[in-house]
C-alpha positions in Angstrom: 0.0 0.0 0.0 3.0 2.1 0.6 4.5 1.8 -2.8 1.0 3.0 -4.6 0.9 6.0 -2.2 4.4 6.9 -3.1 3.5 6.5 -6.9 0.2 8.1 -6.3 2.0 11.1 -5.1 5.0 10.7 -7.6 2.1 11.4 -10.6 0.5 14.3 -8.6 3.7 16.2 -7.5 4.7 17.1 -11.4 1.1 18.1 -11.9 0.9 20.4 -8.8 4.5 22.0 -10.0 2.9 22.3 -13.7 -0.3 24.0 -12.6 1.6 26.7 -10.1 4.0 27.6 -13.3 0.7 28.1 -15.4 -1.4 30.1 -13.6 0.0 32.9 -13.4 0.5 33.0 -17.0 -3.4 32.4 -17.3 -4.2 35.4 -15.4 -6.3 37.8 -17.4 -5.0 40.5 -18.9 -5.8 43.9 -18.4 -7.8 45.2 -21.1 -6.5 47.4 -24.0 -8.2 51.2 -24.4 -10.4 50.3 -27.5 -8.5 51.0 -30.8 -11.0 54.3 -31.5 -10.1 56.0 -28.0 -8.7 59.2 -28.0 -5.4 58.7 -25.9 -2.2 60.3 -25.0 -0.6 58.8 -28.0 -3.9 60.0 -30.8 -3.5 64.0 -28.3 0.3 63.6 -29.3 -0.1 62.5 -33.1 -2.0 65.2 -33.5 -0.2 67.8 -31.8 2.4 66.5 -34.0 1.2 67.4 -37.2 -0.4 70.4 -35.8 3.6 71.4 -34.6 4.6 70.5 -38.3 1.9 72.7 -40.1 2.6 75.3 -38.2 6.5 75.1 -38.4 6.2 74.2 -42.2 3.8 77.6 -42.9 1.3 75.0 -44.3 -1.7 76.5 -43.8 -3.4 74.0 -45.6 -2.2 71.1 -43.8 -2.9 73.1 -40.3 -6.8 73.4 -41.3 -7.1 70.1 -42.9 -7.1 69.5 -38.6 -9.7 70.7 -37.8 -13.4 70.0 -38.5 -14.1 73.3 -39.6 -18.2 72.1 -39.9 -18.6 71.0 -36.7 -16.8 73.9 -35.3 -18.3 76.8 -33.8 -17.3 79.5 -35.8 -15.5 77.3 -38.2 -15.1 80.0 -41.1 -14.2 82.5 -38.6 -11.3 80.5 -37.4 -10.5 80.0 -40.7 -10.3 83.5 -41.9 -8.5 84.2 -38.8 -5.7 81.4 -39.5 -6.0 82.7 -43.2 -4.5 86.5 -41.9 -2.2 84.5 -39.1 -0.3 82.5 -42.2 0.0 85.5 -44.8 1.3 87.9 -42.0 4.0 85.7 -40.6 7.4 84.8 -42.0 8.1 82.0 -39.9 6.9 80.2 -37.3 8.6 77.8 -34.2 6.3 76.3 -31.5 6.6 73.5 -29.3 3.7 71.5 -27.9 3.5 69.9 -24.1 1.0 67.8 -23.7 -0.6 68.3 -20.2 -3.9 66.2 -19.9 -5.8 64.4 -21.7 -9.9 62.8 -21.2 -12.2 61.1 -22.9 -16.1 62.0 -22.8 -18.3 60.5 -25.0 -17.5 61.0 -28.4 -15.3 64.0 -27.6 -12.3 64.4 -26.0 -10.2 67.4 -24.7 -6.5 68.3 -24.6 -5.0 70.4 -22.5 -1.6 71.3 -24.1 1.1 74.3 -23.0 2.0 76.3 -25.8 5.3 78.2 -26.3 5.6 80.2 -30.1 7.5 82.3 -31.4 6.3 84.0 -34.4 8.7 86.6 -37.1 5.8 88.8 -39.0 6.3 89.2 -42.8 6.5 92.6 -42.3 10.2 92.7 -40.4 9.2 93.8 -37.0 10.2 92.5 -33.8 9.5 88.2 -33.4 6.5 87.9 -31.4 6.3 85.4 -28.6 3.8 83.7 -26.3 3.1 81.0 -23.8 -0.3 79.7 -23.2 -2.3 76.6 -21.8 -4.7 75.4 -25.0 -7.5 73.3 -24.6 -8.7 71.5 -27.5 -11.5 69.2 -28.3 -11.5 66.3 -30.4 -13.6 64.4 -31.9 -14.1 61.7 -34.5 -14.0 57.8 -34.4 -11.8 55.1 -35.3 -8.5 57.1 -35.0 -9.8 59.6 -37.2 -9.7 62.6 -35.0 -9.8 66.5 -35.7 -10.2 69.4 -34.0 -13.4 71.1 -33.4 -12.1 73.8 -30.8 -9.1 75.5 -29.1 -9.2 77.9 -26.7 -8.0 80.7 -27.0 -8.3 81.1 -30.6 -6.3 84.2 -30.3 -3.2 82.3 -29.8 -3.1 81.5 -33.8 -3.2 85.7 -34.6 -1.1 88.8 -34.3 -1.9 91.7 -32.9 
């Protein structure tokens, strides 16, 4: 009886050892933000090519940002970027991102702001600092702008 209860515990040990080495790897795993969440890494994409349009005088590829339709004052803000491009020689900014949630189907950005801008006309560089907040929205990683605030940081005075 001795011999089947040191066999008996021969064939269990390896199976106990197995199951201890397994578990843990069969813990389940924290879940993924869904692919079409706006996230630090979609606020800093953006910012990104926002940085680049801005730095590259492409006012074009600045506006094709936003989502001039569902924004409040979309052809305003246009116009306005419209006068901010043809009255600046060249522009250098750089983006922080600060903060970033997700409500809904929008999202905001909070983002401090340094620029420094040289007017066309030869005067003096202008700079600033300011904390934007932006809100985002679209789906499936295709976000835009619909807002900043202020909208006075993207004019001269």
């Amino acid at each position: 009886m001795k011999v089947a209860n040191v066999r008996s515990c021969a064939q269990v040990l390896p199976i106990l050892l197995l199951s201890t080495v397994l578990l843990p790897a069969q813990a389940p795993a924290q879940k993924a933000p869904p692919r079409n969440a706006f996230d630090e890494r979609a606020a800093s994409r953006l910012l990104m090519q926002l940085s680049e349009a801005l730095q590259g005088h492409s006012q074009n590829q600045f506006l094709s940002l936003f989502d001039l339709d569902k924004m409040k004052n979309g052809p305003i803000f246009k116009q306005q970027v419209a006068v901010f491009f043809s009255q600046t020689e060249s522009i250098r900014v750089h983006l922080n991102l600060v903060e970033v949630a997700m409500e809904g189907e929008r999202a905001t950005a909070a983002v401090d702001a340094e620029m420094e801008v040289e007017p066309r006309n030869g005067g003096p560089a202008e700079r600033r600092n300011e904390r934007l907040n932006f809100v985002v929205a679209g789906a499936g990683g295709n976000w835009k702008f619909v807002d900043v605030q202020p909208r006075g940081f993207f004019s001269l005075p």
